[in-house]
DOBA-524321 format. One record per atom (N, C-alpha, C, O): x, y, z; atom name. Coordinates in steps of 0.2 Angstrom, whole numbers, plus 5000, padded with zeros to 4 digits. Example, Ala and Ser with C-alpha at 12.3 -4.5 7.8 and 13.67 -1.06 7.14 Angstrom:
    u    v    w atomo
 5066 4972 5039     N
 5062 4978 5039    CA
 5066 4984 5039     C
 5071 4983 5042     O
 5064 4989 5035     N
 5068 4995 5036    CA
 5064 5000 5039     C
 5067 5006 5040     O
***
This chain:
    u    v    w atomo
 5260 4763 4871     N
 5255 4766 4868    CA
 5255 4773 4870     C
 5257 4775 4875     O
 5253 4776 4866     N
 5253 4786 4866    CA
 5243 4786 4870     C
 5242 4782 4875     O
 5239 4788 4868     N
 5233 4787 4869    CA
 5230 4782 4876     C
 5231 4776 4877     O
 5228 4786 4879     N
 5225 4782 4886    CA
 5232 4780 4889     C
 5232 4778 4895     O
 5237 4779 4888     N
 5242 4778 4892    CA
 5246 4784 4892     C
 5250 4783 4897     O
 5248 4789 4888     N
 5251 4792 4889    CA
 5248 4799 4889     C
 5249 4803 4893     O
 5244 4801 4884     N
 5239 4806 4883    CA
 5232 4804 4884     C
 5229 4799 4883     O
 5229 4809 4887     N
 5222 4808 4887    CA
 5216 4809 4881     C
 5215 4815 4881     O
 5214 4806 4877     N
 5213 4806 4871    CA
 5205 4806 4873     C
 5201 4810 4870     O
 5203 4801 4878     N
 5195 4802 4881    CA
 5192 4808 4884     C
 5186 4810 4884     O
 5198 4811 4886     N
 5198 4819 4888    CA
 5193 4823 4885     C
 5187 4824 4885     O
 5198 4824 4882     N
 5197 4827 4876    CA
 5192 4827 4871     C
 5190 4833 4869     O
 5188 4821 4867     N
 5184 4820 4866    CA
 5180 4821 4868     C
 5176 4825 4865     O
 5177 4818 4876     N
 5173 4821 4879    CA
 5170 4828 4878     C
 5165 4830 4876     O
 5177 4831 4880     N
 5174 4837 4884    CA
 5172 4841 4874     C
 5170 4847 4875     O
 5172 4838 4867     N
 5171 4841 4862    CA
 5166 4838 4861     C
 5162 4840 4857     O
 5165 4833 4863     N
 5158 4831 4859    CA
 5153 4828 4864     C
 5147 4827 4863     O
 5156 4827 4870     N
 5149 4824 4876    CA
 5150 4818 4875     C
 5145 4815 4878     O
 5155 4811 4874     N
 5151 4805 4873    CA
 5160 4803 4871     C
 5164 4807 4870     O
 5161 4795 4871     N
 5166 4791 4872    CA
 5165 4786 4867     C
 5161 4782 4867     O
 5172 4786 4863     N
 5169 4783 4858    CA
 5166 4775 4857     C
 5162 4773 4854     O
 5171 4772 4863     N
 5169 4765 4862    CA
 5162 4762 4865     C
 5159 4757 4863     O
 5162 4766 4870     N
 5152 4765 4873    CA
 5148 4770 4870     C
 5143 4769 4872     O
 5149 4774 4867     N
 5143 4779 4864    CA
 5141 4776 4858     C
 5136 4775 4855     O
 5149 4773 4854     N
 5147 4772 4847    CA
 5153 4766 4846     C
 5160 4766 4845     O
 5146 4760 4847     N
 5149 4753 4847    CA
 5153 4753 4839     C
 5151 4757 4835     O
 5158 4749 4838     N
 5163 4747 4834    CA
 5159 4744 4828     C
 5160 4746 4822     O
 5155 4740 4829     N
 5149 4736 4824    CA
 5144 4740 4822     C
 5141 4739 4816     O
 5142 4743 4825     N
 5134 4747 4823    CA
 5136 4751 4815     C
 5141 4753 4813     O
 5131 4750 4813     N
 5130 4755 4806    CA
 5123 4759 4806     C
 5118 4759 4802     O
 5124 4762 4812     N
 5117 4766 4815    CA
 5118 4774 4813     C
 5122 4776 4808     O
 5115 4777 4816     N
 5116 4786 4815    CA
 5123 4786 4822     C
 5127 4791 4824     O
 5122 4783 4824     N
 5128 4785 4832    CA
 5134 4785 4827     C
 5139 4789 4827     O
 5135 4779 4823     N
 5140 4778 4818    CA
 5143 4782 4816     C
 5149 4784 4816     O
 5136 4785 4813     N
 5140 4791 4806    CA
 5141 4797 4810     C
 5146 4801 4809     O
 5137 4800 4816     N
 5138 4804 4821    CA
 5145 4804 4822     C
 5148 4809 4819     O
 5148 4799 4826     N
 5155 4797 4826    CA
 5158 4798 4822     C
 5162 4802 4823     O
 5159 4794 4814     N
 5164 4796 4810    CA
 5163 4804 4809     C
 5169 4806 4807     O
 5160 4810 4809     N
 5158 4817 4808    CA
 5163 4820 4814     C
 5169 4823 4813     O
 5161 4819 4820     N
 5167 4820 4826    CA
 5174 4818 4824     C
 5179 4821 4824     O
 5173 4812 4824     N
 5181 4809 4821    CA
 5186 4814 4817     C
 5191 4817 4819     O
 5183 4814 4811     N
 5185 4817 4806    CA
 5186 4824 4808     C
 5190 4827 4804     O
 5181 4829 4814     N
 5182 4837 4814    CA
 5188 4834 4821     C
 5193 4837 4821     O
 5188 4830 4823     N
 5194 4830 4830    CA
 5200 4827 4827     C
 5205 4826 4831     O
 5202 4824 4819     N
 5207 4825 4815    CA
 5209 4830 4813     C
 5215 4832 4814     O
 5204 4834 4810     N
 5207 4837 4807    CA
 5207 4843 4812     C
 5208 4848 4808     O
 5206 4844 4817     N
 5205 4851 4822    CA
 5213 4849 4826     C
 5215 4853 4831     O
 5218 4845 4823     N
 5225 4846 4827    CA
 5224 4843 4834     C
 5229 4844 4838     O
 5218 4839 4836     N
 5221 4838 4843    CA
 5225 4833 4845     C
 5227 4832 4851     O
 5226 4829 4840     N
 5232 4825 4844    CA
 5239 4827 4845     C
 5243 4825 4849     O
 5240 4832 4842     N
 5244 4838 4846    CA
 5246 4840 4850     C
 5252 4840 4852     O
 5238 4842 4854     N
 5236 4846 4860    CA
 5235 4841 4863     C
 5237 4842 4869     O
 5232 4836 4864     N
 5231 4832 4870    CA
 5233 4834 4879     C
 5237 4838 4879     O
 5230 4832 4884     N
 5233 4832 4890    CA
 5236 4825 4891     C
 5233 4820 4889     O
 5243 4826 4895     N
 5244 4819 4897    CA
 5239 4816 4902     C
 5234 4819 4903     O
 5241 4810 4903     N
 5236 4807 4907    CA
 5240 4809 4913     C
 5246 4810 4913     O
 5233 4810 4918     N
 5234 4814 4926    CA
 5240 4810 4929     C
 5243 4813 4934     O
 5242 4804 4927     N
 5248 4800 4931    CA
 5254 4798 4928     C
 5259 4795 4930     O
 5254 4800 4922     N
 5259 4802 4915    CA
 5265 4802 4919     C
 5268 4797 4920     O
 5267 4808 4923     N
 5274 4810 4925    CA
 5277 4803 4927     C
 5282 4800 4924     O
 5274 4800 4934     N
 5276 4796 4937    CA
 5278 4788 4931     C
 5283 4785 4932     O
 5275 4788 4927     N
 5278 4783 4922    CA
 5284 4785 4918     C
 5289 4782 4916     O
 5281 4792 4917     N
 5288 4794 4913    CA
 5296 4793 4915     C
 5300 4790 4912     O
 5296 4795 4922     N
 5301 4797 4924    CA
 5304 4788 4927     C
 5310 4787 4928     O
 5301 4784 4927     N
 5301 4777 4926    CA
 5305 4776 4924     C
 5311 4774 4926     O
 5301 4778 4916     N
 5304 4772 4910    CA
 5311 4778 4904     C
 5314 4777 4899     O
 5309 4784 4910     N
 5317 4786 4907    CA
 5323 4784 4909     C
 5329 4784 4906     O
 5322 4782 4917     N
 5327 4778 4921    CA
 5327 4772 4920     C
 5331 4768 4923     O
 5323 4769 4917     N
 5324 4761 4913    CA
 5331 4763 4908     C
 5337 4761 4909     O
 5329 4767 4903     N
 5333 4770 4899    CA
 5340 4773 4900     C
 5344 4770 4897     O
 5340 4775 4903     N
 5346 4777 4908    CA
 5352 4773 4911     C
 5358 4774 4910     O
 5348 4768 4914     N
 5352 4763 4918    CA
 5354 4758 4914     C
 5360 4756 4913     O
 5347 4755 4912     N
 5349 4745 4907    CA
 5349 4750 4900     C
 5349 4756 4898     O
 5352 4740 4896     N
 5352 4742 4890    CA
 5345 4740 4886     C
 5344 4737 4881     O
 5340 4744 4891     N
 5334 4743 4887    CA
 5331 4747 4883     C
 5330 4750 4887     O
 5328 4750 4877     N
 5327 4753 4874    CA
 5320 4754 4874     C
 5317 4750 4871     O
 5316 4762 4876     N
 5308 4761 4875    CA
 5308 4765 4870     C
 5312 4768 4867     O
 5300 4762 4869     N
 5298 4764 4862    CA
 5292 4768 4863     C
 5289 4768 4869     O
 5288 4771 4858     N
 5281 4774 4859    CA
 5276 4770 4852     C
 5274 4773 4847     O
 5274 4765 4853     N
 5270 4761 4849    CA
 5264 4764 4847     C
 5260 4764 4852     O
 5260 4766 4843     N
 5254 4773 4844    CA
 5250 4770 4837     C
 5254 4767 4833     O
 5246 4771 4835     N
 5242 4767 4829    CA
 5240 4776 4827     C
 5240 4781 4831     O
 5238 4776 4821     N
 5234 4783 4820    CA
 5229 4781 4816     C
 5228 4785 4811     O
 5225 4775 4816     N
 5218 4773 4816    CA
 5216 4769 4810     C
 5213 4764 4810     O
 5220 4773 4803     N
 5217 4772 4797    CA
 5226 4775 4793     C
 5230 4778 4796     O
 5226 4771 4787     N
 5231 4773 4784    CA
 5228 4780 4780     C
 5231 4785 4780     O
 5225 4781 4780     N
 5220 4788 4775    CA
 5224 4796 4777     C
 5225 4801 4775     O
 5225 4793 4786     N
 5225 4798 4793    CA
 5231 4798 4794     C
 5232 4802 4799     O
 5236 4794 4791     N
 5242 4792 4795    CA
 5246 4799 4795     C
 5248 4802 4800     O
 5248 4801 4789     N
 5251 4810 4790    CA
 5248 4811 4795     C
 5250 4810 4800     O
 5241 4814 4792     N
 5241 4821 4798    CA
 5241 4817 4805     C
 5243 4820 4810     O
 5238 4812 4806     N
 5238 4809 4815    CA
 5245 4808 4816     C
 5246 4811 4821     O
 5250 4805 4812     N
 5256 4805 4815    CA
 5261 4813 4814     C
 5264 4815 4819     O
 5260 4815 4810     N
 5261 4822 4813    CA
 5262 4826 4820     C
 5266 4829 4822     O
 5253 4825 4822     N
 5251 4828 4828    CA
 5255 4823 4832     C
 5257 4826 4837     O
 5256 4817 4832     N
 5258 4814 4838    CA
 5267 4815 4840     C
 5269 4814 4845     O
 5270 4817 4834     N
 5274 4816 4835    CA
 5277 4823 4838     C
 5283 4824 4840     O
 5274 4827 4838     N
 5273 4834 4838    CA
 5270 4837 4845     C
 5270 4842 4848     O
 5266 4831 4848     N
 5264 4830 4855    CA
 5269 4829 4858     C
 5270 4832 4863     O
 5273 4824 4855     N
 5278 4819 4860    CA
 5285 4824 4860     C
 5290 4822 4863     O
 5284 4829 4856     N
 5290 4834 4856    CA
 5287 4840 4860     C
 5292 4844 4861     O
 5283 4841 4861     N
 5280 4846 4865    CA
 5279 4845 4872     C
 5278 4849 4876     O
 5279 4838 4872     N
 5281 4836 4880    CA
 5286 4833 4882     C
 5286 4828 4887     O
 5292 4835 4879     N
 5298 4832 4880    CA
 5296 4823 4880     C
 5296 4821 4886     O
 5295 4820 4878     N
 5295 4813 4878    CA
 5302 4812 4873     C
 5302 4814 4868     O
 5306 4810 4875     N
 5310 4807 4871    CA
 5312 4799 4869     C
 5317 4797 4866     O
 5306 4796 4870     N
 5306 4790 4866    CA
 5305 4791 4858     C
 5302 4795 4855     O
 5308 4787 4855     N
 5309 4785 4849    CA
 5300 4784 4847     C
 5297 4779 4850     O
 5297 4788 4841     N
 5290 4784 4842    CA
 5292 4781 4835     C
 5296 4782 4832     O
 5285 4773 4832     N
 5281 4770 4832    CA
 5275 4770 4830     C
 5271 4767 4833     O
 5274 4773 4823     N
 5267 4772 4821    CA
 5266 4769 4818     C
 5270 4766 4813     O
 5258 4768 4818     N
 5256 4763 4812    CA
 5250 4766 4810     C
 5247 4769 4814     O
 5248 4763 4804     N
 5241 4765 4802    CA
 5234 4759 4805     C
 5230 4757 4801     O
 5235 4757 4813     N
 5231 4754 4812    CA
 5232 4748 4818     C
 5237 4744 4819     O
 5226 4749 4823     N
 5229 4745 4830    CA
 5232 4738 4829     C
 5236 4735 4833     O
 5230 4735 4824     N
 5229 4730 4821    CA
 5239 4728 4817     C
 5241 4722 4816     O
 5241 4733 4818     N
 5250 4732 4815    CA
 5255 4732 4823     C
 5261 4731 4823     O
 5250 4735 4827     N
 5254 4735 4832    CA
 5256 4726 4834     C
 5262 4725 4834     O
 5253 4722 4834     N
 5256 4716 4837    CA
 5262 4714 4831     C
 5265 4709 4833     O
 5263 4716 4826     N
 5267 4715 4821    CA
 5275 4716 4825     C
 5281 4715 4822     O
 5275 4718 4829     N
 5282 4721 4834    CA
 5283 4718 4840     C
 5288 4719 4844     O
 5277 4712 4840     N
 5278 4706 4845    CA
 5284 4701 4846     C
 5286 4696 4842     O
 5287 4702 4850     N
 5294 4695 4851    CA
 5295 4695 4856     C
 5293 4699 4860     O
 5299 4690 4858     N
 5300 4687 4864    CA
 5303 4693 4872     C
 5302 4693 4878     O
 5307 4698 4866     N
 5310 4702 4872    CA
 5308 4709 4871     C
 5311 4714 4873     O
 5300 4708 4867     N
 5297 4716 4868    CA
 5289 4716 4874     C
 5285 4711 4875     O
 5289 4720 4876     N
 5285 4723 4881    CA
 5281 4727 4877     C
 5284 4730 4872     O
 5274 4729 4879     N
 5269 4732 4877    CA
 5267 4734 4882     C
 5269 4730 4886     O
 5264 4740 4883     N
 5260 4743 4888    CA
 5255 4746 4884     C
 5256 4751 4880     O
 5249 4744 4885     N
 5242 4746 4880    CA
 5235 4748 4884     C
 5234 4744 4888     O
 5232 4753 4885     N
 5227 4752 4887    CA
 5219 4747 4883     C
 5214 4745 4887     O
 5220 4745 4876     N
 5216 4743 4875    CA
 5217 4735 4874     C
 5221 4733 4870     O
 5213 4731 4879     N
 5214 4723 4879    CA
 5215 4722 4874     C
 5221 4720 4873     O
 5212 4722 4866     N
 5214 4716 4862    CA
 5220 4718 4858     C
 5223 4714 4855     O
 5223 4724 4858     N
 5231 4725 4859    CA
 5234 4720 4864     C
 5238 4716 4862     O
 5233 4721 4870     N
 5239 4718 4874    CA
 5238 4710 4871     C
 5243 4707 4869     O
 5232 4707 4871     N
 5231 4698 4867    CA
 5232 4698 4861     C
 5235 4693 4861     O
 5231 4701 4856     N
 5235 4701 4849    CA
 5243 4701 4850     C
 5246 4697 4847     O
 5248 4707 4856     N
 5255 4705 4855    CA
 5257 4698 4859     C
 5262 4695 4857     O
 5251 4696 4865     N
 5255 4690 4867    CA
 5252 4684 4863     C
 5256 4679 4862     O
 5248 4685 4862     N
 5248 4680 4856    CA
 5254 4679 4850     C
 5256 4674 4847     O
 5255 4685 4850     N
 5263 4686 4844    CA
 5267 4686 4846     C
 5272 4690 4843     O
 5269 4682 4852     N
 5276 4680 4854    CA
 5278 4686 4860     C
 5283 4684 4863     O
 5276 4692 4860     N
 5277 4696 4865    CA
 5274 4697 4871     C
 5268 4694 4871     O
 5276 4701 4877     N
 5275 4702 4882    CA
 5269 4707 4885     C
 5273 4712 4886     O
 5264 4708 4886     N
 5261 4715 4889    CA
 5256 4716 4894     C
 5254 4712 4897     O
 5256 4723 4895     N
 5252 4725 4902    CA
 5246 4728 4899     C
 5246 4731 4894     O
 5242 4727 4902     N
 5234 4729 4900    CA
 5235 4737 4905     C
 5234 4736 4911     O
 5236 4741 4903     N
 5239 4749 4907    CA
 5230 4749 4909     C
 5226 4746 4906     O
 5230 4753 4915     N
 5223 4755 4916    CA
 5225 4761 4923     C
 5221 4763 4927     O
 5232 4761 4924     N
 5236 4769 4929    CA
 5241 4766 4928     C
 5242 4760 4926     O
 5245 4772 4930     N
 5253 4770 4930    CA
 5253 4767 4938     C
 5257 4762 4939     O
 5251 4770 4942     N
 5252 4764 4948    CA
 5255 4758 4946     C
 5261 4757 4946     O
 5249 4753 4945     N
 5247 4747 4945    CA
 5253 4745 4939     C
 5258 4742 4940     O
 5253 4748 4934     N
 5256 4746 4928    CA
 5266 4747 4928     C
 5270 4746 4923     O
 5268 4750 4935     N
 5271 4750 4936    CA
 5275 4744 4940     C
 5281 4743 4938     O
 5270 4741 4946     N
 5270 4737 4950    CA
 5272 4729 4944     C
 5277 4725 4945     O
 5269 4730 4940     N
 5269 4722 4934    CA
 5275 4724 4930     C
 5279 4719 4928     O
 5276 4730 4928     N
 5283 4729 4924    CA
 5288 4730 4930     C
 5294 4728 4927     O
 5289 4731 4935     N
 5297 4730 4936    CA
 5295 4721 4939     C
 5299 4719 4942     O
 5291 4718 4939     N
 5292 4709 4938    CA
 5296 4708 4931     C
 5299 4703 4932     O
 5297 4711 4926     N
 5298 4711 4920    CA
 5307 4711 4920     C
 5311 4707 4917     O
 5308 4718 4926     N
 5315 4721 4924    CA
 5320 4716 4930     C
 5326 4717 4930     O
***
């Protein structure tokens, strides 16, 4: 996953609008926080930040990981990353892949329109690393492997059980 596990996208948000999307403005509501949110959403698409993001403050230490996963075995990483909505997918996957070239990431990226296609890449000998639970339980339900990310410490500790 790009977002929460590899860029800070909470960051960010924050520091543009004061508030986070999944506890400020529940998934289900069709309140005024709602439409609030979709108004942010929409100036923080089209304002280029997933672009600019900051890595996540423990970013390196994974990175340099899972370049040396890459390196050594014949294992192959990937950057699985959703860009929310098919409507958004240009310009979000643009900015993202434009991130991931701006911070030398050289994994092959992964997108989709839609968290909900990520488990679609589920198999026996794929790995997920997600910061969001019902990604990691959608892929293992689909036949694949995953880590519920929440630091690269910890999340480093459970993949090499993996390797």
């Amino acid at each position: 996953d790009l977002d929460g596990v590899i860029c800070d996208f909470h960051k960010r948000y924050n520091e543009l609008y004061h508030s986070t999307p999944e506890v400020d403005y529940p998934e289900v509501s069709n309140n005024e926080k709602k439409r609030q949110f979709l108004k942010h959403w929409n100036d923080f698409v089209n304002g280029g930040n997933f672009a600019t993001l900051d890595p996540m403050p423990d970013w390196e230490e994974g990175f340099k990981f899972l370049k040396l996963i890459e390196e050594k075995t014949d294992i192959k990483v990937y950057v699985l990353s959703s860009t929310a909505r098919a409507e958004i997918f240009e310009t979000v996957g643009s900015d993202k892949i434009t991130w991931l070239r701006n911070n030398n990431v050289p994994f092959e990226p992964i997108l989709v329109p839609g968290k909900r296609y990520k488990k679609n890449y589920a198999s026996e000998n794929k790995l997920l690393i997600d910061d969001d639970l019902e990604n990691v339980n959608d892929f293992k339900q689909n036949g694949g492997q995953a880590i519920w990310h929440k630091n690269w410490n910890t999340t480093l500790e459970i993949l090499k059980l993996y390797i």
